[in-house]
TILO-134559 format. One record per residue: x, y, z of N, C-alpha, C, O in turn. Coordinates in steps of 0.001 Angstrom, whole numbers, plus 524288, in hexadecimal, padded with zeros to 5 digits. Example, Ala and Ser with C-alpha at 12.3 -4.5 7.8 and 13.67 -1.06 7.14 Angstrom:
833867E9C681E788300C7EE6C81E78833907F31C81E788379C7F30982111832327F73681BA8835667FBDC81BE4832648001E81EBE834618047281F67
This chain:
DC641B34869BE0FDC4E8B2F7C9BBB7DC56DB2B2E9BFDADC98AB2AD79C252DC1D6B28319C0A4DC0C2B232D9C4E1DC3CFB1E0F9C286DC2EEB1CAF9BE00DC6B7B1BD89C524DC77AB15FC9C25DDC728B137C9C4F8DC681B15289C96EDC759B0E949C441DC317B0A219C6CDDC79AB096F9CB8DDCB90B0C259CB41DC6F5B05DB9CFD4DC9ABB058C9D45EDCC26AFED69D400DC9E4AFAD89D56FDD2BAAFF839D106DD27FAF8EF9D03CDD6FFAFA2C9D357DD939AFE6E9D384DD87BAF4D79D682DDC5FAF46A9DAACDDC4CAEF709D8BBDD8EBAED249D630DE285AED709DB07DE4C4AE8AB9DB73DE2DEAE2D79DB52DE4D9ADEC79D9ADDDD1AAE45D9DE4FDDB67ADF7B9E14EDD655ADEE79DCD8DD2C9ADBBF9DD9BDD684AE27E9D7F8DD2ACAE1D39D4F2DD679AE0519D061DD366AE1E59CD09DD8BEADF5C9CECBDDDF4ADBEC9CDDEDDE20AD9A29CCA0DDDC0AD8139C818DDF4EAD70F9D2B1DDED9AD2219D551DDAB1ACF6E9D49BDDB8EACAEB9D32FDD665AD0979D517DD033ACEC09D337DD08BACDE59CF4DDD105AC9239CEC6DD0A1AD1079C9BDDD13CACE6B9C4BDDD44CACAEC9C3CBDD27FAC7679C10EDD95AACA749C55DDDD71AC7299C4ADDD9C5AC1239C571DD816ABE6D9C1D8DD91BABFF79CC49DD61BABB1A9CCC8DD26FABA379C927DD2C9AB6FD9C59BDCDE7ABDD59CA36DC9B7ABC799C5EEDCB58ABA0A9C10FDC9B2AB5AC9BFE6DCE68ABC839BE2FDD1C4ABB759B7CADD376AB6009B889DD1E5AB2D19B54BDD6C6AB43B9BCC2DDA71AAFAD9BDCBDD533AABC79C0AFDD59EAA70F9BFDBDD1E3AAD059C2F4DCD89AA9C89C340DCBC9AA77C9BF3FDCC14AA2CA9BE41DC941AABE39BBFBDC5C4AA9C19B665DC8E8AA6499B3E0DC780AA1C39B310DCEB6AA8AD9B205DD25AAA5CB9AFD2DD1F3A9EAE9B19EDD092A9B039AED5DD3B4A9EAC9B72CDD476A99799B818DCD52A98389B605DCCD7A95C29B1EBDC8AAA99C89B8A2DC452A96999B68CDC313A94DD9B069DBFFCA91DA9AE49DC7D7A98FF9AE74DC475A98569A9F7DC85EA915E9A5D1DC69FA8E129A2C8DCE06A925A9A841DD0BAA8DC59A87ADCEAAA89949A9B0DCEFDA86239A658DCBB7A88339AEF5DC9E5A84AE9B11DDC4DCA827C9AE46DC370A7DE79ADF8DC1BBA88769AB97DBD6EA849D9A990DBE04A835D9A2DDDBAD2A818799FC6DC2F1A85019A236DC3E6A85B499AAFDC31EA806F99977DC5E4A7CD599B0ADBFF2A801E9971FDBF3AA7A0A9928CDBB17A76C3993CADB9E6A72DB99140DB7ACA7934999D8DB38BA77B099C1DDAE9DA79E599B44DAE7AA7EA699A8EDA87DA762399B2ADA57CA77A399971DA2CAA7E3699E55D9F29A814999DA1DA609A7DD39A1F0DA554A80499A560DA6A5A86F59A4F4DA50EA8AD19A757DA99CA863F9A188DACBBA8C8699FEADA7ECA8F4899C7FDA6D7A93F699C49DA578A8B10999FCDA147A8E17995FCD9C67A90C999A9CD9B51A957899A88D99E7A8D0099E61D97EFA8FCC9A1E1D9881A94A09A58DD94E0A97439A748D9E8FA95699A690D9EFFA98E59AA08DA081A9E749A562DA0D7AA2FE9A6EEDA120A9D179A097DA217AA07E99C51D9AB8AA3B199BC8D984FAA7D899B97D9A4AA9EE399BC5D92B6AA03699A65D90BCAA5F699CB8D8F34AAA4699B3FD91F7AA2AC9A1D1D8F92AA69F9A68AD9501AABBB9A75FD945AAB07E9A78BD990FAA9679A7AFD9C92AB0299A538D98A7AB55E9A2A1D975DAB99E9A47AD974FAB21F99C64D93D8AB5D7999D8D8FA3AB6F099B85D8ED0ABB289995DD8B63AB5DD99E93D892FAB6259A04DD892BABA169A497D8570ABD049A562D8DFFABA119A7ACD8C26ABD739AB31D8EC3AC31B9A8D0D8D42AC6BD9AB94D9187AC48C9A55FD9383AC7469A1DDD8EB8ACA2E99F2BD8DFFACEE999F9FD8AEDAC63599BC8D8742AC98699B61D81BFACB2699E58D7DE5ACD7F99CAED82FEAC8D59A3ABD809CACA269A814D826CAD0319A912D7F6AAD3F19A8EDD8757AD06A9A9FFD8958AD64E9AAF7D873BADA179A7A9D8521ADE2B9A919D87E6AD8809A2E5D8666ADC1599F21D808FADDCC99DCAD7F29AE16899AEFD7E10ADAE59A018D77E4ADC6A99FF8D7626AE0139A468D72F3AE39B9A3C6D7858ADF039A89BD7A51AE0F09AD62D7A1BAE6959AD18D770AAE9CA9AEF1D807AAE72D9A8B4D81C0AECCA9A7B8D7C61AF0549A47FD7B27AF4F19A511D7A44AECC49A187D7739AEE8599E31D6FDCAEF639A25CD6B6BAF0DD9A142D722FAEDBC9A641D6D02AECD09A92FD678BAEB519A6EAD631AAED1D9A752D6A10AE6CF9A416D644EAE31E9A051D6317ADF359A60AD650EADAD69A676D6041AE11E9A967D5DA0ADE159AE33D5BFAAD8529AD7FD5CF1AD4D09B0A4D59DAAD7EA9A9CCD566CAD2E79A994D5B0EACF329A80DD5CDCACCB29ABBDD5D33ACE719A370D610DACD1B9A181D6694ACC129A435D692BAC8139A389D682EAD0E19A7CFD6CC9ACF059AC85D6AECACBA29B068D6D92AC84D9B2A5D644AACCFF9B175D6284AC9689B628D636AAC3529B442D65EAAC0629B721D60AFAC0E89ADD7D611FABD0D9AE08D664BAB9A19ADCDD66B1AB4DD9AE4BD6A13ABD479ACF0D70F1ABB639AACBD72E5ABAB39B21AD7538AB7479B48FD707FABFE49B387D71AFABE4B9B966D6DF4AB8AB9BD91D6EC2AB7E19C23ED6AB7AB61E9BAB1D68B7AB3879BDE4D6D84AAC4F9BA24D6EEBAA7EF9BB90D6DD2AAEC19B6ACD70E6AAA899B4B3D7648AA8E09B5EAD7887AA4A09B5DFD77ABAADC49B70DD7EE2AADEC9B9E9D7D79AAB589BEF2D8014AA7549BF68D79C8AAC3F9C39BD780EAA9C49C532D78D4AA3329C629D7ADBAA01B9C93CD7604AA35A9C1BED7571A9C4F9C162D7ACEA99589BFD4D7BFDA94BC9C081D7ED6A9F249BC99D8413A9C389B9F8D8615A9B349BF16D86E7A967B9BF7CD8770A9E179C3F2D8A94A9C159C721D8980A97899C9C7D8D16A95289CBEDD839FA957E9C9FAD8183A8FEA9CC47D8425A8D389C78AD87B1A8A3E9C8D4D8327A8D9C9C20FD844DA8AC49BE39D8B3CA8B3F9BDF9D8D88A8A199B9E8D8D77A8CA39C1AAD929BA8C059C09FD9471A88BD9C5A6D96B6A84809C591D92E3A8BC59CA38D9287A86F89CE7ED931CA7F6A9CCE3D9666A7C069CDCAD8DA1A7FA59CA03D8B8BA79F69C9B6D9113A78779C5E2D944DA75C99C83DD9290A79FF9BFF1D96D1A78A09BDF7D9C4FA79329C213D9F65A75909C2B7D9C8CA7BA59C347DA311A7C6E9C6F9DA252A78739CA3CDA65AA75F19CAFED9C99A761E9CDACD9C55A74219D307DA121A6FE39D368DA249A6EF49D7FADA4AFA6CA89CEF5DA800A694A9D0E0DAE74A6BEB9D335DB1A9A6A829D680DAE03A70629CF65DB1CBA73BB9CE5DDB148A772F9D575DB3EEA775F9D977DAD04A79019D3C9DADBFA7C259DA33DAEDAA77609DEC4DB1E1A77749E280DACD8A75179DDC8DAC55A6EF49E3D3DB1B7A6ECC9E62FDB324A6ED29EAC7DB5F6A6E869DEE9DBB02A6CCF9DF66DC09FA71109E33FDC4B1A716E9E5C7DBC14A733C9E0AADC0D4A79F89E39BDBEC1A7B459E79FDC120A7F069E977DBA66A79B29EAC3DBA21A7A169EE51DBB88A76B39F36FDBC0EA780F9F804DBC04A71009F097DBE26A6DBE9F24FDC4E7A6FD29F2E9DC786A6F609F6EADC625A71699EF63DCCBAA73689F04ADCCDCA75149F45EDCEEBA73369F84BDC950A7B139F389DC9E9A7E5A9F634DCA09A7BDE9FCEADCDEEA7B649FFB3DC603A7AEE9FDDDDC675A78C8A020FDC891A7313A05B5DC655A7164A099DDCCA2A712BA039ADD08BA6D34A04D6DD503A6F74A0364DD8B6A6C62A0361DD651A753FA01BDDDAAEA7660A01F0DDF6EA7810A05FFDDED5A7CA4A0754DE40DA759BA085FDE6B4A785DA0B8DDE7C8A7D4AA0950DEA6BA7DDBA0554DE512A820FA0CB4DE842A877BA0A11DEC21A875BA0DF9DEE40A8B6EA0C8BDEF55A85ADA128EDF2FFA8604A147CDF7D4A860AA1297DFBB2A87EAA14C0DF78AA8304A0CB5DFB92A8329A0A8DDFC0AA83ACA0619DF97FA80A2A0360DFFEFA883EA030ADFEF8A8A399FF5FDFE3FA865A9FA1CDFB0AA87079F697E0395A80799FAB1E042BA7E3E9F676DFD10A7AB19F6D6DFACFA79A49F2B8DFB68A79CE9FA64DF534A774E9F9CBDF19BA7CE89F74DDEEBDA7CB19F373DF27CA81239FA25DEE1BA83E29F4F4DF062A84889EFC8DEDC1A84F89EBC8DF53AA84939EFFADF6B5A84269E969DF451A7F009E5ABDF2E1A80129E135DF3F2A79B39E77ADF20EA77749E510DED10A75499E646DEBDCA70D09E4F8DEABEA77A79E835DE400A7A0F9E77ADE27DA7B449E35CDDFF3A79549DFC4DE4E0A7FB59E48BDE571A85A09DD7ADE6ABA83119D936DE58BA854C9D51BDE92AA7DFB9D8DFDE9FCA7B599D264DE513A7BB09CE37DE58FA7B319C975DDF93A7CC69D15DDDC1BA7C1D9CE37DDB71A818F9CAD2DD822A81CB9C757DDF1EA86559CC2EDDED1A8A749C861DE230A88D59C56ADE35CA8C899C294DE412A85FF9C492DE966A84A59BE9BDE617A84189BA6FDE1F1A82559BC1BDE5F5A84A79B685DE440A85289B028DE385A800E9AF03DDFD7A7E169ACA0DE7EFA7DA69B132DE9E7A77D99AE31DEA6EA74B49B3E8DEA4BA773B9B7FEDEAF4A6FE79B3E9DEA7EA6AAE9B741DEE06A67749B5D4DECE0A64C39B203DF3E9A66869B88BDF81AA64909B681DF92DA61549BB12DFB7FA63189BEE5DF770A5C519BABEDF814A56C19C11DDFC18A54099BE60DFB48A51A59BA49E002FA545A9C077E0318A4D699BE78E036FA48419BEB3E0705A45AF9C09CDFF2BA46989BC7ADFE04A43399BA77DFCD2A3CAE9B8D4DF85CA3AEC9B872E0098A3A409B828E011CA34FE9B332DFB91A32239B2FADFA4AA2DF49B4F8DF95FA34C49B0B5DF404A30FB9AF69DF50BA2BBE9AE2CDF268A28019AFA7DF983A2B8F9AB03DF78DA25189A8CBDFA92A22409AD62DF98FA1D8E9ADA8DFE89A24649B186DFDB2A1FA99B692DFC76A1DBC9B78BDFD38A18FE9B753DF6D5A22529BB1EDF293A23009BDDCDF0EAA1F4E9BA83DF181A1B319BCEEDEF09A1E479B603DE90FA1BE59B2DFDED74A16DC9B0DADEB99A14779AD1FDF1E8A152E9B247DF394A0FE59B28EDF3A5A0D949B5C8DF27FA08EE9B631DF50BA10799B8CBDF37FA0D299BE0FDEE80A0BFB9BFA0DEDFFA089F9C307DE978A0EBF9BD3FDE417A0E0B9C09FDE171A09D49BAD7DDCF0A08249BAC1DE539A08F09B6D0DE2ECA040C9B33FDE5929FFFF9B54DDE33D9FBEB9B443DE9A99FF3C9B7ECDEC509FC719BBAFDE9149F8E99BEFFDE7EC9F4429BEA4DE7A89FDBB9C35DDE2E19FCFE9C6F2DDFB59FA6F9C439DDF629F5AA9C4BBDDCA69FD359C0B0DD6B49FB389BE01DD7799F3919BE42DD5989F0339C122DDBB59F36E9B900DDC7D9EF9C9B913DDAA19EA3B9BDB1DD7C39E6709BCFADDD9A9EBEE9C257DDA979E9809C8A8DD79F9EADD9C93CDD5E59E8089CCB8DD3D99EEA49C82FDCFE39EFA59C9DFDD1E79F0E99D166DD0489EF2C9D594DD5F59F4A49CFE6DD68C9F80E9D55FDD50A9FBE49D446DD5629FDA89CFD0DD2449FEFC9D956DCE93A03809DA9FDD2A4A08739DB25DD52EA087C9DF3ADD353A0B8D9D874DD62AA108F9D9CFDD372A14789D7AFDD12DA14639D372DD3C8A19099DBADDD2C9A20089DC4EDD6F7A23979DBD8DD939A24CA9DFEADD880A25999D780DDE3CA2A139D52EDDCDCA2EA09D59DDDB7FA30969D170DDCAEA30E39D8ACDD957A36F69D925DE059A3B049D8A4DE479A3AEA9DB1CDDDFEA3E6F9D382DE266A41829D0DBDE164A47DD9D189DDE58A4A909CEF9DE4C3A49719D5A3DE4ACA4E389D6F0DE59DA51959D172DE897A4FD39CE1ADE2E8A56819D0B7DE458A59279CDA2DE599A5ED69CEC9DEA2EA60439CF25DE054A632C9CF8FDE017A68329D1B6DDF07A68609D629DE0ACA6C1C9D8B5DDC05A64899D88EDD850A663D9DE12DDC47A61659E35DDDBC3A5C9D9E379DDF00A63DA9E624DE11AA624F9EA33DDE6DA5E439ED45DDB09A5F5A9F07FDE01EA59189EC27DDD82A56009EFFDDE0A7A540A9F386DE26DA4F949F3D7DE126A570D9F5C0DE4BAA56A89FB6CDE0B0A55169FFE6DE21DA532EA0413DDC5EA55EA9FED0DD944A54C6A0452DD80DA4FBFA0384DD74CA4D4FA0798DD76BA4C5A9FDF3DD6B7A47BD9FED0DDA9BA44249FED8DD991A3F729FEB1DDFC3A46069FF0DDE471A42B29FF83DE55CA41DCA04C7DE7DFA3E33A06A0DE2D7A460BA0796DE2A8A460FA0F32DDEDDA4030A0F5ADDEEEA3D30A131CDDCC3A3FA6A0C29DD9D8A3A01A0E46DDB39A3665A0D9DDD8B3A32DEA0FB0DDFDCA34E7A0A7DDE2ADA3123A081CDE7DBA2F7CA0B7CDE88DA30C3A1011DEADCA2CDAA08D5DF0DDA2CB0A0BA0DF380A2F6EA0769DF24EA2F2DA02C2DF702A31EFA0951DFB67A353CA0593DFF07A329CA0316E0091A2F38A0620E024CA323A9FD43E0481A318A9FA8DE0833A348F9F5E5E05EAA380A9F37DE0C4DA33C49F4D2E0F63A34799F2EDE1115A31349EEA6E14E2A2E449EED7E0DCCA31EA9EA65E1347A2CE49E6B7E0F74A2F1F9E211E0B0BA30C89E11DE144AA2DF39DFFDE12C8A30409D8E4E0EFDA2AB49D60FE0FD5A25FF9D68CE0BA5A2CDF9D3BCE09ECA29A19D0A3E0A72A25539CD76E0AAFA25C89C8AEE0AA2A217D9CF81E0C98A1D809C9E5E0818A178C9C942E0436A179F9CC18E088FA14999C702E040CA0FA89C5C7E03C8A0C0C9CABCDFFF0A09D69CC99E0B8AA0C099CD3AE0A17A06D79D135E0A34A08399D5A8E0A5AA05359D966E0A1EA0F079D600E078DA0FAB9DAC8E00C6A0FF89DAEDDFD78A0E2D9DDECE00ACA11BF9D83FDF803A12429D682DF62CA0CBE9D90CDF306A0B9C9DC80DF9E9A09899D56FDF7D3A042C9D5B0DF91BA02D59DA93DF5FAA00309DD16DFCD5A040C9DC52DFC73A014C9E2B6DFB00A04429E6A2DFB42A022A9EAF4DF920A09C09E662DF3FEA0C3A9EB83DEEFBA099F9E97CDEB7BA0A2D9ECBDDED7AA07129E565DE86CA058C9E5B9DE8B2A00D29E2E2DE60DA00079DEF3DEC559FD269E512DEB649F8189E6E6DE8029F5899E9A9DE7B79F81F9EDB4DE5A69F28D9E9F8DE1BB9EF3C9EBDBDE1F09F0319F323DDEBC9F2CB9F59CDE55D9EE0F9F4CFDE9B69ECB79F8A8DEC5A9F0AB9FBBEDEDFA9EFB8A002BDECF79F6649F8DFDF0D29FA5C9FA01DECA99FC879FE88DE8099FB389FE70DEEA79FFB9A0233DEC55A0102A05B9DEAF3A08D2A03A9DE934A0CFEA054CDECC3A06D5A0033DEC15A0E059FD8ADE780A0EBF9F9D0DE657A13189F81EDE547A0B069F8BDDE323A087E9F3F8DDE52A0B9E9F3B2DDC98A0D169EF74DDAF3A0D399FA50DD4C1A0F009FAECDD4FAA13609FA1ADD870A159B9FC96DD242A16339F717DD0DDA1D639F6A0DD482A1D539F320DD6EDA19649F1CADD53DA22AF9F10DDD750A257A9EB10DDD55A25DC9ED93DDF18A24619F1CCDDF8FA28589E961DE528A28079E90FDE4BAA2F799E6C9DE2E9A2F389E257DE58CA34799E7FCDE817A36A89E626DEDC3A37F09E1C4DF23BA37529E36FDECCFA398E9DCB9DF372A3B4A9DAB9DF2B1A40D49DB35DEE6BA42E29DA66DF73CA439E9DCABDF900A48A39D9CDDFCBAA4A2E9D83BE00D0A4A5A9DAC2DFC01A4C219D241E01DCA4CB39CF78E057AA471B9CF5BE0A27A46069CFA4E0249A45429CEFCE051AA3DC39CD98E0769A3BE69D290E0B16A38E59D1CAE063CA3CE39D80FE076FA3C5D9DB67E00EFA390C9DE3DDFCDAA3B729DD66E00AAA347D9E0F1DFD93A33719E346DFFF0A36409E7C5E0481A36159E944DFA88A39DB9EA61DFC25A3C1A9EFF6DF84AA398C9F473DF8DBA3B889F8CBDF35FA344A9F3F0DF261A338E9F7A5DEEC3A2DFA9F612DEEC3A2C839F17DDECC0A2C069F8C4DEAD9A267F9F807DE654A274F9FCD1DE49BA2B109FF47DE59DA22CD9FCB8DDFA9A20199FE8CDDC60A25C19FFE1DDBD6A2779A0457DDA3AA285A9FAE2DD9D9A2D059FE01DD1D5A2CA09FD28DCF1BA2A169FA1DDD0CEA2F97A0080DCA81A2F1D9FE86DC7CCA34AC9FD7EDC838A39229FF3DDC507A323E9FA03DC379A35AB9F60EDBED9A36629F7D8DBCB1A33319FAB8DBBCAA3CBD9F59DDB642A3D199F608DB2E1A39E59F2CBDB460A38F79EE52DADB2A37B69F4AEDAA73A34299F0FCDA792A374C9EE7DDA661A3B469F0EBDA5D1A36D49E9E5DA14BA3AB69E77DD9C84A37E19E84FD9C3EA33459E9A4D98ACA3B009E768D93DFA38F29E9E3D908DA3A6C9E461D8BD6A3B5C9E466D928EA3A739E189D8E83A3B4D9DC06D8C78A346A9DB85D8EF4A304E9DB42D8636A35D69DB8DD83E0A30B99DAE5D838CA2D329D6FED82ADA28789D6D3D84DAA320F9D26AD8408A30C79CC49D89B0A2C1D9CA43D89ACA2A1C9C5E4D8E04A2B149CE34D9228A281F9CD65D9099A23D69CE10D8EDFA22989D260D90C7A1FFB9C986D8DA2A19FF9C9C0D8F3BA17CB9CEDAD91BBA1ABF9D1B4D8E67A13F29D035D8F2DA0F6F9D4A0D945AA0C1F9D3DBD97FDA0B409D6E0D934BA0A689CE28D9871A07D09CD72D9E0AA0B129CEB4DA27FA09499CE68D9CFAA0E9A9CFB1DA343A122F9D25FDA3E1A12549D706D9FBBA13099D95BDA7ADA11EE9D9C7DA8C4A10719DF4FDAAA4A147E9E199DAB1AA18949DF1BDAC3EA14239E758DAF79A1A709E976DB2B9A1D199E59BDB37DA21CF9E504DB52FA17A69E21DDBBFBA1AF29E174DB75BA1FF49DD2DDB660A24679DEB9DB5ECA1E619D995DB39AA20B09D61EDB0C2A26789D860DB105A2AD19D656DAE8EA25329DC4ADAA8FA29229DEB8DAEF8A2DE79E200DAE8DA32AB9E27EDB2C6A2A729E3A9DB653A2FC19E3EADBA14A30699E1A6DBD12A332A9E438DBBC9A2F289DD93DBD19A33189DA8EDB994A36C39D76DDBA8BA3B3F9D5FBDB504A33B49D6A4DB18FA38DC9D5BEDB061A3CFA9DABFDAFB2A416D9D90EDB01DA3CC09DE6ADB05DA3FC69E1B9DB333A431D9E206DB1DCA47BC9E20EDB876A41419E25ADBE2AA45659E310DBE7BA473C9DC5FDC047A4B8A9DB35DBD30A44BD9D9A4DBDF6A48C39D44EDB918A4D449D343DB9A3A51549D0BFDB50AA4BBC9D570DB165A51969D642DB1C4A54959DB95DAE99A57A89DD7DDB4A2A538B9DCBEDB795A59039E0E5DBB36A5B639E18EDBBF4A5F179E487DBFC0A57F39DCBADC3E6A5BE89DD08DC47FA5A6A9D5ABDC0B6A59E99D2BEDC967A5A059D447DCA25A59CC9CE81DCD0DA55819CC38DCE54A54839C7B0DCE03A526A9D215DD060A4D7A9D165DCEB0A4A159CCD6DCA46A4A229CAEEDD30FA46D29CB20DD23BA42B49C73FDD2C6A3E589C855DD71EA3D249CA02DCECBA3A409C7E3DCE26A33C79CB09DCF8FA30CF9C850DCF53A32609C3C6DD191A2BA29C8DEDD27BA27169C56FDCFEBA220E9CA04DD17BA21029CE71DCC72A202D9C78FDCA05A1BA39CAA6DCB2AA167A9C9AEDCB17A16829C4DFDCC0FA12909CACCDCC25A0C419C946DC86BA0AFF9CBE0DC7EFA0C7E9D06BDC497A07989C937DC06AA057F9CC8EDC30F9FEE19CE28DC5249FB969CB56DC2099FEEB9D2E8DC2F89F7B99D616DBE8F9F6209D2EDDC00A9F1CB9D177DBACF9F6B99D141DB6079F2FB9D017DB8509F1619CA8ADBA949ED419C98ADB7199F61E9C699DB9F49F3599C27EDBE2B9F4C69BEE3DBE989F32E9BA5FDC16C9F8199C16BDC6DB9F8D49BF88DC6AD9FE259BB45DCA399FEAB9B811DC2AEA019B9BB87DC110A047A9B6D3DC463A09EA9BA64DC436A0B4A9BEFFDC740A0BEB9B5BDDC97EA10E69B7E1DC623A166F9B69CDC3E0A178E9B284DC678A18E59BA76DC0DFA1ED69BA8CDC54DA230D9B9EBDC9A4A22759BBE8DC407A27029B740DC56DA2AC09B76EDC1C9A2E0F9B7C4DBDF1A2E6B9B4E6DC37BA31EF9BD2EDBE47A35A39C052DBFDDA3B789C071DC3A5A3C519C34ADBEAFA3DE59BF07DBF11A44B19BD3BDBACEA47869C026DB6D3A44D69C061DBA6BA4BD49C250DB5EAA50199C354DB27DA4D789C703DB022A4FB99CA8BDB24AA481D9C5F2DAD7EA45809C9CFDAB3AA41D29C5F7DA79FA3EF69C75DDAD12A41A49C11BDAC38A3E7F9BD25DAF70A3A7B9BAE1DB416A3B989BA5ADAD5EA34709B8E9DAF43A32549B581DB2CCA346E9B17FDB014A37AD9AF37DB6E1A34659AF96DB932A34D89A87DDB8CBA302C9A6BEDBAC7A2C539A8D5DB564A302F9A191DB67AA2B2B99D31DBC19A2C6099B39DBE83A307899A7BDBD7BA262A99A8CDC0E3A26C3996BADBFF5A2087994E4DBD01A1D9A9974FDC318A1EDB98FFEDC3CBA1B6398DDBDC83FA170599007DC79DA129F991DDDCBE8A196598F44DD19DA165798ECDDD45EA18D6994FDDD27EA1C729978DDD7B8A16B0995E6DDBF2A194D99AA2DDFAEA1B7E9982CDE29AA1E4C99AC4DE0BBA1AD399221DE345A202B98FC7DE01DA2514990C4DE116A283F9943FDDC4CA256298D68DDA48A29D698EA6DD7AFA2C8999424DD537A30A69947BDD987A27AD99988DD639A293A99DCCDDC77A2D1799F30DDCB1A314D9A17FDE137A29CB99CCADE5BEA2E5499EEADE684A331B99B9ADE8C0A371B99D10DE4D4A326F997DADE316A398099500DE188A3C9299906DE33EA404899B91DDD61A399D998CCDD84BA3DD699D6FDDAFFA40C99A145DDBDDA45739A20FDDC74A3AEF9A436DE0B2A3CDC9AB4FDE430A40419A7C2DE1F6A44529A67CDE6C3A3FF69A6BADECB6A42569A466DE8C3A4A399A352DEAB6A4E3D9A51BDE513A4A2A9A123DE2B3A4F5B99E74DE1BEA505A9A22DDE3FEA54679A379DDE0AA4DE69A6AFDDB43A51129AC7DDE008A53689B01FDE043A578F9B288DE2DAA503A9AFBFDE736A523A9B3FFDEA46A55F39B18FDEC5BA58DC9B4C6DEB80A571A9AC43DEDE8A5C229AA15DE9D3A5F149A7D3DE998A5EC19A308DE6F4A61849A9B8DE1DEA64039A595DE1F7A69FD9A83ADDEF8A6D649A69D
């Protein structure tokens, strides 16, 4: 009697695979995105099975469609892949504790510390003057390479420091401000600009990069406009509506634990 030839390292293969799907399937749960890659799951499932059955015509057309699912998954992932590739490549692997928090983006869950309603008192503070500030809020994706452009910092978060790096006057005041984990770690730092044309006119750098740096990594922006004191909240590369600055600290408070 013959039995099949399984060794260790075939295992090992299922194991990842299993703990792969697992984390993808975490990452895309509650997104319209899970139904697509579910779609084409079945799909190529009963691709196989026509396969087995050698119905030619019928596997050919399921096979010209699997096909098109992986372009059609490309185009949905393209912000998602951009971002991890962006990791990937600004990561120190020299050192173990920098690839460890690389890897945060396999966690299930997204746990930053926090105080939203500070952060969003101090920048109605600002508004108020109609001072210009950029809050760029580390979450999963290591922005260590853009804190190299900045000056480095140390100090925990609170209203009358916010308010006094982006003072009129302060010499800290130009480019974004990094937090992580309620820690500002860097100032005057500069950000990538986005070049999407479709962003009205009336928005200025600060606006354009934080849309920039929030469609390349997973960062979360808080804007004050100098022109007219209106506070932005910038996600993915996008605007969030909200109503009230209660509910804009719901929002912050849900993105950063989600």
């Amino acid at each position: 009697m013959n039995f099949i030839d399984f060794s260790i390292l075939d295992v090992l293969d299922i194991i990842l695979v299993a703990g792969l799907m697992y984390y993808a399937y975490k990452l895309l749960k509650g997104t319209v995105a899970i139904n697509i890659v579910i779609g084409i799951a079945l799909i190529f499932v009963i691709w196989k099975i026509t396969q087995t059955l050698h119905m030619e015509m019928l596997s050919g057309i399921l096979g010209y469609l699997l096909s098109g699912g992986v372009i059609a998954l490309l185009i949905v992932f393209q912000q998602e892949i951009r971002k991890f590739l962006l990791m990937i490549g600004t990561t120190n692997f020299s050192t173990k504790r920098s690839l460890l928090n690389q890897l945060k983006f396999l966690k299930s869950e997204i746990s930053v510390e926090i105080e939203a309603d500070t952060i969003l008192k101090a920048s109605v503070n600002l508004s108020k003057t109609k001072t210009g500030a950029l809050i760029v809020i580390e979450r999963t994706n290591n922005l260590d390479f853009l804190v190299n452009t900045g000056d480095k910092m140390n100090a925990q978060v609170n209203i009358a420091i916010l308010e006094s790096i982006f003072y009129k006057n302060s010499p800290l005041h130009d480019g974004a401000i990094i937090i992580r984990d309620n820690y500002i770690i860097a100032t005057r730092v500069i950000l990538p600009i986005a070049e999407n044309s479709q962003i009205p006119l009336r928005f200025g750098l600060r606006h354009r990069a934080a849309i920039g740096v929030s469609e390349r990594t997973d960062a979360l922006c808080i804007v004050v406009s100098e022109e007219t004191g209106e506070i932005s909240y910038i996600k993915d590369g996008e605007f969030v509506l909200y109503d009230t600055v209660e509910e804009l600290i719901k929002k912050l408070d849900k993105d950063v634990v989600t």
